[in-house]
N, C-alpha and C positions, 0 to 999 in steps of 0.2 A: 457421534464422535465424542469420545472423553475429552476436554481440553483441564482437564483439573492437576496434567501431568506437564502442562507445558510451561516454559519457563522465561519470564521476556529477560530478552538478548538486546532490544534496540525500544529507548522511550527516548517521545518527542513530544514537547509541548510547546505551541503556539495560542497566542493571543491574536484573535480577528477581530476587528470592529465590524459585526456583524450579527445577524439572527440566528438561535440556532435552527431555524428552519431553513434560513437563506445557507447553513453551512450543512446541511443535510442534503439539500436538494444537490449541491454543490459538489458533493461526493457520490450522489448517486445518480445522475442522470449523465449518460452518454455523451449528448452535445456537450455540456457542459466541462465536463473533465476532459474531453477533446483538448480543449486552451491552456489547462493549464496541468496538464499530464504527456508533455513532451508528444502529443498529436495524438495519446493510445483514449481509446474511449473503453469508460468502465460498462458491462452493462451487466445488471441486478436483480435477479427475482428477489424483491424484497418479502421473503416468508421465510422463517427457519428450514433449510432444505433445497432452498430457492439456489439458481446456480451464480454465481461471481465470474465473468468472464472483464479479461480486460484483451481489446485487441489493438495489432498494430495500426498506425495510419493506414495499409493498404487491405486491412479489414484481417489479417491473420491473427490465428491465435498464438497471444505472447502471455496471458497467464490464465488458469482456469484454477475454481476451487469450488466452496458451498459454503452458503450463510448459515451461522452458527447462532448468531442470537441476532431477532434487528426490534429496536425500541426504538424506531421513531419521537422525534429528531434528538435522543440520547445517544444512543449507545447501536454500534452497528459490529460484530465480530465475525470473521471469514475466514479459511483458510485461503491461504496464495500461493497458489505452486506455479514456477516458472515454468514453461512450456518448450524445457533441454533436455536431452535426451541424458536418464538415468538418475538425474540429478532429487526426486522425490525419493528415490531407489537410496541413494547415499545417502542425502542429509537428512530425508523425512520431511513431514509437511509443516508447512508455515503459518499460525496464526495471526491473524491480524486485526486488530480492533481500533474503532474509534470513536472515543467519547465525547461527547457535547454538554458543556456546560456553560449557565449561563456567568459570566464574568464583570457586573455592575453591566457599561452598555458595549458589552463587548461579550464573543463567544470564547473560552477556552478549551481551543482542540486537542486532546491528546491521544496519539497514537504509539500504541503496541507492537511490536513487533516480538512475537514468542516462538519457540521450538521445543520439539521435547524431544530432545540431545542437549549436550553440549558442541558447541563449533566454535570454531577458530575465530580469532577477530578477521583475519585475512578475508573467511569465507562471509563474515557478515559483514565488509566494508563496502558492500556492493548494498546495500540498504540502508546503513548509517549515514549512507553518501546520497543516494536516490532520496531515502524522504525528507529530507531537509528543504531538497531540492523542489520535490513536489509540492509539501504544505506551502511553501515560502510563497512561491506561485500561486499557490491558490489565495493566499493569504492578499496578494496583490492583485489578484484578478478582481475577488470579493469588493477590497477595498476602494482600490480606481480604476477599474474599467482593462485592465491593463495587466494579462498573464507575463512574470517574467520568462525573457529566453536567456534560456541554460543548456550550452552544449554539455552534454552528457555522454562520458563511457563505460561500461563498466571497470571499476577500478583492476588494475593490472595483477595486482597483489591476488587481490581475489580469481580474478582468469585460472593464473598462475599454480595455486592453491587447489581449485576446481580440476586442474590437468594432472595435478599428482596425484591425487583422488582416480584419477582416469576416467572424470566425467571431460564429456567433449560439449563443446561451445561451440555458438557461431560465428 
């Protein structure tokens, strides 16, 4: 896949007191992002080509894509496609990266989120809004023991947005 065409829509930087290997393992290991990814577990062939699944708590699949570059424990890039009918069809695929660096004794995570369209803010307030929610989480999981809970829905705007498109939701 070319990503040289795509364009970030959604940057997020957080600061972890943490390793960046504890914040690698963190993002790529199943159990793990269980706690502090609203119940879904990622799971990763870590090899360029390798597949990116992330599933619900009752084991379905809620997003599928392919690893794009993985530089342990820098730099990890994937695509992420929601698992809605059509909706890859309309918007096109989703880049997603995130960078590990170290920050004095602290990791600085920053995550990408890119397209190659332009989209509405409406349709991207459904990710503007999720990874705040996720990093934060993990952020707190990392740091004391203790993933925050954040009831989550997707934002309305964006539903809404999605339906005049005449992609259908669930």
């Amino acid at each position: 896949m070319n990503i040289d065409h795509f364009k970030p829509a959604t940057v997020y930087t957080i600061y972890i007191a943490a390793t960046p290997e504890q914040v690698w393992q963190a993002l790529t290991m199943s159990e793990f992002s269980r706690k502090y990814f609203f119940g879904n577990a990622v799971e990763i062939d870590l090899r360029v080509g390798g597949a990116y699944i992330v599933r619900t708590p009752d084991g379905a699949l809620h997003i599928s894509g392919e690893v794009i570059e993985c530089d342990p424990p820098k730099k990890l890039t994937f695509t992420f496609n929601v698992n809605w009918p059509e909706l890859i069809e309309k918007l096109g695929p989703t880049l997603v990266s995130y960078e590990i660096e170290p920050a004095g004794d602290a990791v600085r995570l920053t995550m990408t989120e890119a397209h190659d369209r332009p989209l509405s803010d409406d349709i991207l307030s459904g990710g503007r809004q999720g990874w705040p929610a996720i990093l934060s989480s993990l952020k707190s999981l990392l740091e004391t023991g203790e993933a925050l809970v954040i009831k989550m829905q997707p934002p309305q705007r964006m539903l809404a947005a999605l339906k005049e498109m005449g992609i259908k939701t669930p």
